[in-house]
N, C-alpha and C positions, 0 to 999 in steps of 0.2 A: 548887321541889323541895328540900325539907329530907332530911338524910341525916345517917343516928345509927350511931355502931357499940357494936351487944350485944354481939363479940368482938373480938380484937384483929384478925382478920382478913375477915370473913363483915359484908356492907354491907346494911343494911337504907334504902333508900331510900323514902320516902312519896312519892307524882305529886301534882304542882299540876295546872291548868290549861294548862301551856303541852305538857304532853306525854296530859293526858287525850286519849284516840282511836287512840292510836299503837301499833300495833301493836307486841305485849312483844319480838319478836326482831327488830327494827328500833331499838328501845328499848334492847334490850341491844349491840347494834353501834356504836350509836353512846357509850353510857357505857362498853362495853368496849375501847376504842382500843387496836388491833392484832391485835384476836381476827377471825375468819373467820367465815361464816358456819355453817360445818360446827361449826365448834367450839358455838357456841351453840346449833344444833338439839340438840348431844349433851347438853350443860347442861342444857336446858330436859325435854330427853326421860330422863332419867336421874332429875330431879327434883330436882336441887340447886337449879334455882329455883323460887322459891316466890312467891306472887300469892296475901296475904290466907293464908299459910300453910297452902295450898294449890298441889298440881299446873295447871300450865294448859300450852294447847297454845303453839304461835310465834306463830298466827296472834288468838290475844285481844287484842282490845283492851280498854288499859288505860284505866280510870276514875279520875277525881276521888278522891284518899283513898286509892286501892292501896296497901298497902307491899309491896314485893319485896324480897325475898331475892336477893342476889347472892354466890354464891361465892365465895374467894379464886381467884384466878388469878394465874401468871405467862406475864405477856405482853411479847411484845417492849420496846424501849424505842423506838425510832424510830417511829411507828408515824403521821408526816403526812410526812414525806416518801416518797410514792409514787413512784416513778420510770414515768413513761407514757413508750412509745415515741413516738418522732417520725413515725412513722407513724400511727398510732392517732390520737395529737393531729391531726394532718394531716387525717385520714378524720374524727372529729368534728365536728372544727370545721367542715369542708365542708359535714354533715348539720344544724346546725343552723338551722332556719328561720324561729325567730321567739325572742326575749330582751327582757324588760322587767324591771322593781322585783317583780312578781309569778312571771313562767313562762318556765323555758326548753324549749321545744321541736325536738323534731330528727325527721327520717327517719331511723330505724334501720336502720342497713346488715345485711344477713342474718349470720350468722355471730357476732355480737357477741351476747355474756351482758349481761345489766342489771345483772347483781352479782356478786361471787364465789364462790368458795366451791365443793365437790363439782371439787376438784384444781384449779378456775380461781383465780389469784390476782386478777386486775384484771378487773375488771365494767365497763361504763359508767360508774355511779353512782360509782365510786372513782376514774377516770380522769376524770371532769370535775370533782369537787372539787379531784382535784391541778392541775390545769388553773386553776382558780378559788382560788386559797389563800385569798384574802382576802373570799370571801364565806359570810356568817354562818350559812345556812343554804341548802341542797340535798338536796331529798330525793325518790323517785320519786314518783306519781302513781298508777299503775300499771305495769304489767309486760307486757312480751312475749314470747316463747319466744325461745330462740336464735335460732333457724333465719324466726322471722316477721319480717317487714320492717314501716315503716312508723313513724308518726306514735307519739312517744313522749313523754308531757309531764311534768316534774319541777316542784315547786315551791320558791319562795326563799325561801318563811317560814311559819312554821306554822299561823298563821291562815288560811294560803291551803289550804294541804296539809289544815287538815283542815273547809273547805270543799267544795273539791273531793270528798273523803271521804264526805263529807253527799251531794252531789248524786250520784255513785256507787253511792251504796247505795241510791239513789230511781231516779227517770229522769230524771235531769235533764241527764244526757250522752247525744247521740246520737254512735256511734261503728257507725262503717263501714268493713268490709272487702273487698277484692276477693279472689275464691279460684277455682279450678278446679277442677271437681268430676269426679270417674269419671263417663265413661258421659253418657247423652241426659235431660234433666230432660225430665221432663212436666208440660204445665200453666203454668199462672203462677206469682205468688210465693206465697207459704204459712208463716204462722207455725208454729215448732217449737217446743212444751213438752214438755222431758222431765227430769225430774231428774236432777243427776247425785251421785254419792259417787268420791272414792279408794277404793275397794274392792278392786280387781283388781288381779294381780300376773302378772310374764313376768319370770321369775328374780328377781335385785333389783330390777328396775323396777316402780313403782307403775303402775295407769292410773287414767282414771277411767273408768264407765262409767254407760249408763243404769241409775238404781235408783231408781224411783218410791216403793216405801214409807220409805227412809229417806236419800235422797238431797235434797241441795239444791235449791229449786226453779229451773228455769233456763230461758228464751226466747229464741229467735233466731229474724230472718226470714231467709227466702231469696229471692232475686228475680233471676232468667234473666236476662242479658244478653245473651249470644252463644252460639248452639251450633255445635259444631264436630262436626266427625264419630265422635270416641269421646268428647267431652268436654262440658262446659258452662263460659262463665263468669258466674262468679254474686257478685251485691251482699249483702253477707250484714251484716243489724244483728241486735247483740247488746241484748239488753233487760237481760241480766243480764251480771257477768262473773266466770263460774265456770273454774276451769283447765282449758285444752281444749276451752272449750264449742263453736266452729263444729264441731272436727275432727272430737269424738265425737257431736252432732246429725247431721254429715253424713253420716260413718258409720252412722249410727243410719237414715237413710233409702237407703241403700244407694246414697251416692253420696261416698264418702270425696274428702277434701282429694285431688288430684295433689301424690304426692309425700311422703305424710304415712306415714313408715316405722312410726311407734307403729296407727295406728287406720287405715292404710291397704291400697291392693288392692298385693300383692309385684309381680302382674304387670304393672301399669299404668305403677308406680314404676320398675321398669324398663326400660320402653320411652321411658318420659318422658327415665333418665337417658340414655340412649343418643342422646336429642334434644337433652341440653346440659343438663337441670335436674337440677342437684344438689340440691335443696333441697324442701321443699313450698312450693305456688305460695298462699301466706297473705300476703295485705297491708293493713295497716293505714292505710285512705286517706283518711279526713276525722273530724276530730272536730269538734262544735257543743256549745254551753253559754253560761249566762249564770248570771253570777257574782250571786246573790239580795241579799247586801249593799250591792253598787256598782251592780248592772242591767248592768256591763258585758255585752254581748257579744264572745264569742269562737270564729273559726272558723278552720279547718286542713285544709291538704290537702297529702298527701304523696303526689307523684310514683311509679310503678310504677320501679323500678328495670332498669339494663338486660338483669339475668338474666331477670328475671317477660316484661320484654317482646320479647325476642329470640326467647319461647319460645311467645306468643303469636305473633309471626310466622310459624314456623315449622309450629304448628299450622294457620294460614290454608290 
């Protein structure tokens, strides 16, 4: 990565190889040390950064050859010593269920952000490098909502991260969740195609919703496990993974997540919390893949945690 300054302040950096793939506001986080995440969406969305001297969104990935524009900025000075509480470190370190030279993996406990940012200051992903000072490279894999629980994988060096990336954006990861749905399914299991886009809005909040003429393409099965008397639980694989895809498919067939206050039934959520679930009942329970370079194989399975199954009880 070569880096030239046109002004005395304003950094024009050109991508090698080792950051080609990576997404520009993951890119900017990490060359920006001590800026937040919020800070950089505003950067980006204001147009002070530039890509090829050009506007682009957070979510581009950056090519071989890019030059970016980065603004001047003042940004803290201390900006690695993160301070984790001892509890936090405590509750991670618990969660994590597999660490090698390539991947660390954890069951995400409900409640926890993956990253900062929008008033949170410590994410996961900031709380385990402070945890880890001395390793070279940490970086997500993917992402789960707060409030989802479940099997989270980071990677520890960038040929692996944007490996991973590649199979991602193919099929080449089979990732399974368990969920509980409103209401009596009918039938067996049944694939869901429906596009989705960020389109929709409830005040400040975005959603996404179904929009088949200009929406992303996106697939999920569904497949009945257990029916309960107002509910179902259901094995749900994602073919694609777009933000929200089981909540808003499920909603989309008129059997929304239990529990899912954005794309959910008010009534159901309420009777659920009254039963002990704070939360939507979303988990993240096995991931499978094989690594195309090494042929490794790699599989994962992350325990229901004891709110998802106390609540499953109770449903019995």
């Amino acid at each position: 990565m070569k880096t030239k300054a046109k002004s005395a302040n304003v950094q024009y950096v050109s991508i090698d190889e080792s950051h080609a793939g990576q997404r520009l506001d993951n890119y900017l986080l990490s060359k920006l040390k001590g800026s937040g995440r919020s800070l950089v969406y505003r950067i980006v969305r204001k147009g002070e950064v530039r890509v090829n001297k050009r506007r682009a969104k957070p979510s581009y990935r950056l090519a071989l050859g890019d030059e970016i524009r980065i603004p001047p900025l003042h940004l803290a000075e201390k900006t690695e010593s993160v301070s984790v509480p001892s509890r936090l470190m405590g509750t991670l370190e618990a969660s994590i269920l597999y660490e090698d030279d390539d991947f660390l993996v954890l069951n995400k406990p409900p409640g926890l952000a993956v990253h900062g940012g929008s008033g949170l200051s410590l994410g996961i992903i900031e709380a385990l490098r402070a945890m880890r000072p001395h390793a070279p490279f940490l970086e997500l894999i993917h992402r789960l909502d707060r409030d989802t629980s479940g099997l989270l994988m980071l990677a520890k060096s960038r040929p692996i991260l944007l490996e991973m990336q590649s199979l991602l954006r193919g099929s080449g990861v089979k990732k399974t969740y368990l969920c509980v749905l409103v209401g009596q399914w009918k039938g067996g299991g049944r694939w869901v195609e429906a596009s989705l886009s960020k389109t929709a809005r409830r005040g400040r909040e975005r959603l996404m919703t179904v929009d088949e003429k200009s929406g992303d393409a996106a697939r999920s099965r569904f497949k009945p496990l257990r029916h309960f008397q107002e509910h179902t639980l259901v094995e749900a694989i994602i073919a694609t993974g777009r933000t929200h895809q089981i909540r808003v498919h499920a909603a989309s067939l008129g059997h929304p997540v239990v529990g899912d206050t954005k794309y959910g039934d008010f009534s159901a959520n309420r009777c659920a919390r009254a039963q002990g679930l704070k939360r939507q009942f979303l988990h993240a329970s096995t991931v499978e893949f094989r690594l195309p370079i090494s042929g490794k194989r790699y599989a994962f399975e992350a325990s229901l945690p004891a709110d998802l199954k106390n609540y499953l009880e109770k449903m019995k």
